[in-house]
N, C-alpha and C positions, 0 to 999 in steps of 0.2 A: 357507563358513567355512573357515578355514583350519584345516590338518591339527590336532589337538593331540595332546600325548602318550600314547603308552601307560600302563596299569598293568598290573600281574600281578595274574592272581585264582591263589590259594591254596585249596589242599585243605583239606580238617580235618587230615591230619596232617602240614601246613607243608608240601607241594610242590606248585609251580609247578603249574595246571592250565589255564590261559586268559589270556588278554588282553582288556581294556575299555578304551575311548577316555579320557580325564580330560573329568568336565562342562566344561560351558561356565563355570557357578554359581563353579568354582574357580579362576578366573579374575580374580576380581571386584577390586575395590582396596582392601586394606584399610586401612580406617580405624579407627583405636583411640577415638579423639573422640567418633564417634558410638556405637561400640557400648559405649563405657562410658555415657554417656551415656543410652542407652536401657534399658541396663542399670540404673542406679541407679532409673531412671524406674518400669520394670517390678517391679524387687524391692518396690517399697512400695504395691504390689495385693494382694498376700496377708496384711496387715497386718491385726489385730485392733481396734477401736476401746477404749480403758479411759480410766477416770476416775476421780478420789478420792470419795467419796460427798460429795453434795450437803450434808451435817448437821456431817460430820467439822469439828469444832473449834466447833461453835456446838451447841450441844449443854447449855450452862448459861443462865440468865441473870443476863444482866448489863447494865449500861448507865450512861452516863458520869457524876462528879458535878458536870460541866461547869465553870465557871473561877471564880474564888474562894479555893481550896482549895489551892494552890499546888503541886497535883499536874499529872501528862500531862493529855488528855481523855480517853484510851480505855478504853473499854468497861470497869463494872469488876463483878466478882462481889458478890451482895449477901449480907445475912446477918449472923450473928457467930457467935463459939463453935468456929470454925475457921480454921484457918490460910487454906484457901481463901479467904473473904471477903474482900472488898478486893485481892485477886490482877485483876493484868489479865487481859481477854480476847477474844479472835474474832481480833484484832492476829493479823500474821504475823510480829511480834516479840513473841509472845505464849508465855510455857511452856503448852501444852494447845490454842492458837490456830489458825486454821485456817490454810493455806499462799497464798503469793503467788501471784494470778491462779490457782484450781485449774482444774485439767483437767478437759477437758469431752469426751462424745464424739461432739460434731458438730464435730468439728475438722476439717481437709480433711486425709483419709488416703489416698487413692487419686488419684493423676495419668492423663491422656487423654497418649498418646503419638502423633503423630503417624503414618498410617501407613505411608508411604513412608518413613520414616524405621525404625520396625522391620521393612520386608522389607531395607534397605541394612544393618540393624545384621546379620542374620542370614545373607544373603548376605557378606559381610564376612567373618563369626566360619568361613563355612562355605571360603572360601577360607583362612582360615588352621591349618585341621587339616589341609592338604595341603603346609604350609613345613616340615621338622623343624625348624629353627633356632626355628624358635616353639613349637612341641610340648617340645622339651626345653626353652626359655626361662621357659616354665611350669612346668616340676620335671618331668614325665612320665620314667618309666626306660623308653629305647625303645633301646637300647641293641644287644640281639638284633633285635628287629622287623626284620625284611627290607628292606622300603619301607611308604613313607608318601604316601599315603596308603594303609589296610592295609587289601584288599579278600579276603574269604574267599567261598567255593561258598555256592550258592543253601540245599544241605543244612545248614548252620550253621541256619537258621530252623526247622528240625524235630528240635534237640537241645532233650531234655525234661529230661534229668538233670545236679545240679549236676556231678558227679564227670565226668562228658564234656565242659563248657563248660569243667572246670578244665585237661583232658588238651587240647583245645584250643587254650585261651591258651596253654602253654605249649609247644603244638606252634611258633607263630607267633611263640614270641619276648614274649608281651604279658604272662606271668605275673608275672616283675618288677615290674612297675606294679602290680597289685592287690596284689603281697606289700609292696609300699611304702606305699600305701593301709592294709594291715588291722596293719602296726608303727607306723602313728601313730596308732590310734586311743588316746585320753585322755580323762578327765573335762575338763569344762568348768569353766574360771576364774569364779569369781561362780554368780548364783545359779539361773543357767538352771539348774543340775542338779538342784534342785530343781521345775523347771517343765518338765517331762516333754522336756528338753534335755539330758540326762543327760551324751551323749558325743559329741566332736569327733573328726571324718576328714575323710583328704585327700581328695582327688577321683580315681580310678581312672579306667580307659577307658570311653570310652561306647560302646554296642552300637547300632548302627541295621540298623533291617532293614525291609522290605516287607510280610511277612504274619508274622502273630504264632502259627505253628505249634506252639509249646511252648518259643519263645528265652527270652518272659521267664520259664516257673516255672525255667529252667534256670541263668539269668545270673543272678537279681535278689536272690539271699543271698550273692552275693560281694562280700564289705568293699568299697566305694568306688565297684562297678561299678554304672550306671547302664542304662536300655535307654531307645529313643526311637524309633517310627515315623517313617519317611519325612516322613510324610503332614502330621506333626504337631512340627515339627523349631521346637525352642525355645533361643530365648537362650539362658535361665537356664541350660541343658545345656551350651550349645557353646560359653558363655565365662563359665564361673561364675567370681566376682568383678568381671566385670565386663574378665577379663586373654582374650584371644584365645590360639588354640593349643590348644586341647582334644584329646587324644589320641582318634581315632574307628578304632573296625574297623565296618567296613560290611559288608553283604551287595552279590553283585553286582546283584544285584533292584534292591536300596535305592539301590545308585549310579546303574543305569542310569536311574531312576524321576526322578532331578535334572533330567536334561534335558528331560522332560515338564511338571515342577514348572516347573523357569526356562527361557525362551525364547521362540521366539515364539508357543506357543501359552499360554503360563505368566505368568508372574511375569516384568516386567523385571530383566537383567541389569543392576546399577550398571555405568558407564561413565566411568573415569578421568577426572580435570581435564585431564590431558597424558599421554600416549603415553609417553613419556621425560622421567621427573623429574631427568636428570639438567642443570641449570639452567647450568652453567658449561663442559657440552662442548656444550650447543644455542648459546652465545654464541660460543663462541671456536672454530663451526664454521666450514668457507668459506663453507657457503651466506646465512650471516646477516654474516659481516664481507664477503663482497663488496656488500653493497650498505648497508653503512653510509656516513655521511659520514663523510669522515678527520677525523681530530682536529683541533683549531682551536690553533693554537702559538702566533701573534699575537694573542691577545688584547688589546683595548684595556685599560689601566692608568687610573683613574680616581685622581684627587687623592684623599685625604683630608677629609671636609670637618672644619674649623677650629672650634673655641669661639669666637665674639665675645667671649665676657666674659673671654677668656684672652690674644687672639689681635691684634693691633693693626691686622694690614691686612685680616682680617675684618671688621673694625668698622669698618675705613677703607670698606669696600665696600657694608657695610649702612646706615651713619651718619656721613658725613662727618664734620659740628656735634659729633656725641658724641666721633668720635676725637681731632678737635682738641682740645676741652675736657679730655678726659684728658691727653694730651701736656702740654697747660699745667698741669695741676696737677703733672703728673710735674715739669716745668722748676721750679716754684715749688716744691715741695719738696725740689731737689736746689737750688734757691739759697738755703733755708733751712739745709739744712745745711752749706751755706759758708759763714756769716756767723753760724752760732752763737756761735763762740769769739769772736768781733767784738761782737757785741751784750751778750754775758756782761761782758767786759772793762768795756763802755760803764757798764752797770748797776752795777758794784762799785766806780768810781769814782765815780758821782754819791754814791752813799753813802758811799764813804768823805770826799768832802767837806764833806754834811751835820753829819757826826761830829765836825769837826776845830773847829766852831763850837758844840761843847756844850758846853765847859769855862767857855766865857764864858757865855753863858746861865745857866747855874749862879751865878757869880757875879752876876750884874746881877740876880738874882731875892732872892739872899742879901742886898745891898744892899737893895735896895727894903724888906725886908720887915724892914730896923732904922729903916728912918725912919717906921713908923707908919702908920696911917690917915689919910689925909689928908683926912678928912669930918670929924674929930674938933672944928676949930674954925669949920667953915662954909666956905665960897666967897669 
C-alpha cells in the first residue's frame, strides 16, 4: 500500500506527543447521495407506531334518512329536544365526525436498508471528518483546533471528571465548539416541548475512543458532546442530518483500531468509480487525444427533404399525373383571371339589351288588355 499521511497525536495538554499513519477507512470517496440516503432510511427505526382511537367520531348513533327528504344521505343523529338531533355524523365533513382515512398502527414504519450500502454510507461519513473544508461547512468552530483530523493520547480514555474533559477541549482548541453548542440551546417550536422534547441543540464534537475507562461519565454532560466506540461507530453520529463533516477527536487506540475494522482483514474499503474525477483534463490529456480519430471537416451535406403538398417538383417525383393536374388547374385559374373583366363586360350587355325591349312590352300588354276578353263572344 502506498505510504499515507501522517497525523500528530496530542497530549491532554495540547502538545505534540507522536505520530499515527492516516486509515486507510479515510480514504474512502465520498458520497453525499448515499449517506443521506441511508440516513433518512435509518432515522425512521426508532420511530413510535400511534393512531387516533378506533371509536373517535363514532361514538353516537346515527344513521341516514336515505332519499326522499331532499336532505345529503349521511349519517344523521337521531332523537329530538336537542339541537344535536338531526346534526350529521361519522362524515369527515362532519362537526364531531371521525377524520379521513384515520391512522392505524400497522402502517409500515421501519425500512430494511441495504447492507453494503450502510458500511459505504459510514465509511464515507468517516472519510469526511478528515476534510476541514467539510467540518467547517457543517458550522463546527474549529478554528483553534490544530489539525483535523484531531488525534489525542491513549490517557484521554481514563479521564473521569467533567472539569478535566473541559480543561482538555480547551487545551486542543475544541472548546469553542461545545461553547457554540451549549449558546444555542432553545425551547422547541410547536409542541414537542410538551412531549418530553422540551429543548433543541446544535451538534458538538464527537468523542471516539477504544476502551470505555471513565471518557464517557467524563464527556457525556457537556452541551452538544456526544461519545461513540470504535466498535460500534454509527451514522446517526457521524452525519446527523443526514450533512457529512462531523467534527471527531479520537483516541489513538480508536484511530489505530480502523485499520483492523476496514481492510483486508475487516470490512471492504469503497473503491472510487474513477481515480481522477477530473473529466475535462482526462479528455484533453495526450494520452487520450493521441489516439482519437481527427475531426471529420468534410462532412457530407444532405438536401433538405421537400413538402409535396407545398413543393411542385417533389410531387413532380412522387406523382407525375398529380403534378400535372395541379399545374392545369394553376393555368385555368390564371386564364380565368384574365377574362374576367371580358366575361363581366359580356354579361352586362346581354342584359342591358334585354332591358331596352321592356318599354314596349309594357305597352303591348296595356293594349291588349283594353280590348277585352276575347272568349266573351265565343270562337
Amino acid at each position: 500500500m502506498a505510504a499515507r499521511p501522517l497525523l500528530s497525536v496530542y497530549s491532554l495538554s495540547g502538545d505534540k506527543s507522536g505520530e499515527t499513519t492516516l486509515p486507510a477507512v479515510m480514504t474512502a470517496p465520498l458520497r453525499s447521495d448515499i449517506v443521506q440516503f441511508v440516513h433518512t432510511n435509518m432515522n425512521k427505526n426508532a420511530r413510535q407506531a400511534y393512531a387516533v382511537n378506533i371509536h373517535a367520531g363514532k361514538k353516537v348513533v346515527a344513521s341516514s334518512w336515505g332519499t326522499g327528504r331532499a336532505v345529503a344521505r349521511i349519517p344523521r343523529v337521531g332523537g329530538g329536544g336537542t339541537s344535536r338531533s338531526g346534526q350529521g355524523a361519522f362524515g369527515n365533513m362532519c362537526r364531531g365526525g371521525r377524520m379521513f382515512a384515520p391512522t392505524k398502527t400497522w402502517r409500515k414504519w421501519h425500512r430494511k436498508i441495504n447492507l453494503t450500502q450502510k458500511r459505504y454510507a459510514v465509511a464515507s461519513a468517516l472519510a469526511a471528518t478528515a476534510v476541514p473544508a467539510l467540518v467547517m461547512a457543517r458550522g463546527h468552530d474549529i478554528d483553534e483546533v490544530p489539525e483535523i483530523p484531531l488525534v489525542l493520547d491513549n490517557a484521554v480514555e481514563s479521564t473521569k471528571k467533567t472539569s478535566a474533559a473541559k480543561d482538555i477541549l480547551a487545551a486542543v482548541g475544541a472548546m469553542d465548539d461545545v461553547n457554540k453548542a451549549a449558546d444555542s440551546k432553545q425551547i422547541r417550536a410547536g409542541k414537542g416541548k410538551m412531549r418530553n422534547r422540551r429543548y433543541t441543540l446544535r451538534r458538538g464534537p464527537l468523542i471516539i475512543y477504544a476502551n470505555n475507562d471513565g471518557v464517557e461519565q467524563a464527556f457525556r454532560n457537556l452541551p452538544g458532546v456526544e461519545l461513540c466506540c470504535v466498535s460500534r461507530l454509527n451514522l446517526l453520529q457521524l452525519a446527523p442530518g443526514g450533512h457529512m463533516g462531523r467534527f471527531c477527536i479520537w483516541s489513538q487506540a480508536a484511530l489505530e483500531q480502523l485499520d483492523t475494522i476496514y481492510g483486508e482483514d475487516g470490512k471492504r474499503i469503497p473503491a472510487a468509480c474513477m481515480a481522477n474525477a477530473d473529466l475535462a483534463r482526462i479528455i484533453n490529456s495526450d494520452e487520450i487525444q493521441s489516439v482519437l480519430n481527427p475531426a471529420k471537416t468534410d462532412l457530407k451535406k444532405y438536401a433538405r427533404k421537400q413538402n409535396a403538398l407545398r413543393n411542385m417538383e417533389a410531387l413532380d417525383k412522387l406523382d407525375p399525373f398529380a403534378a400535372e393536374a395541379k399545374r392545369a388547374e394553376a393555368r385555368a385559374q390564371a386564364a380565368r383571371v384574365g377574362k374576367k373583366a371580358e366575361l363581366l363586360k359580356q354579361k352586362r350587355a346581354a342584359e342591358k339589351a334585354k332591358k331596352q325591349f321592356k318599354p314596349q312590352g309594357k305597352a303591348f300588354y296595356e293594349q291588349a288588355c283594353q280590348q277585352g276578353s276575347v272568349c266573351e263572344d265565343g270562337f
